[in-house]
C-alpha angles and dihedrals in degrees: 000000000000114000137177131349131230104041122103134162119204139216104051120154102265120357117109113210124014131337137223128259108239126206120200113208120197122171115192132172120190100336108099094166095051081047102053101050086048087055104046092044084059095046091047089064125112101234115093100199089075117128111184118211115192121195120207100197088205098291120205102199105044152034099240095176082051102042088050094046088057119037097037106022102179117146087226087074120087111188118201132187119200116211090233140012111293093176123217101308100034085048097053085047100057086048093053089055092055094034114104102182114108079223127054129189123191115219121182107224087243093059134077143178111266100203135032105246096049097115096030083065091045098048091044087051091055088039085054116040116052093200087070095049 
């Protein structure tokens, strides 16, 4: 889940020297609601090295761009519209190309962090232990 080298955001608890970019990937197709709660569970997080990529796997229901736009309006969240269904895998590998974060976590739209420190663990465990970079 490693991703690309070379950017770092600084001043997280407790982590002592730089910290990873992370880049939160969520495909959706056709299910705003699932979506928004997802979203606002990962921008609730503590960690402020934190990009959000949203992908709208052509959608025929909603405006995701829109809805996202919106409803949850921070400039840490990219949305994206693909011109024709990519499906799961195909969805989480066109996010990775655009992704610039050196740590990526994969989040179904119908998914969210229960808690606020969830990524701050995961992006001190990839910081900390060299066998996961």
């Amino acid at each position: 889940m490693s991703g690309r080298e070379g950017n770092k955001a600084h001043g997280c608890g407790n982590l002592r020297n730089s910290f990873p970019l992370v880049s939160v990937l969520v495909g959706t197709r056709d299910r705003y609601q699932p979506l928004l709660r997802c979203l606002h569970s990962i921008l609730n997080q503590d960690y402020p090295g934190l990009e959000v990529l949203v992908l709208d796997d052509y959608s025929q229901k909603h405006d995701v761009s829109e809805i996202v736009s919106e409803d949850v309006n921070n400039h840490r969240v990219k949305c994206f519209r693909s011109e024709r269904q990519l499906g799961v895998a195909g969805g989480r590998n066109f996010l990775m190309q655009k992704a610039e974060g050196e740590v990526f976590i994969i989040v179904d739209d119908d998914a969210y962090f229960a808690d606020t420190g969830a990524v701050s663990r995961i992006a001190e465990a990839f910081a900390t232990n060299q066998q996961l970079a």
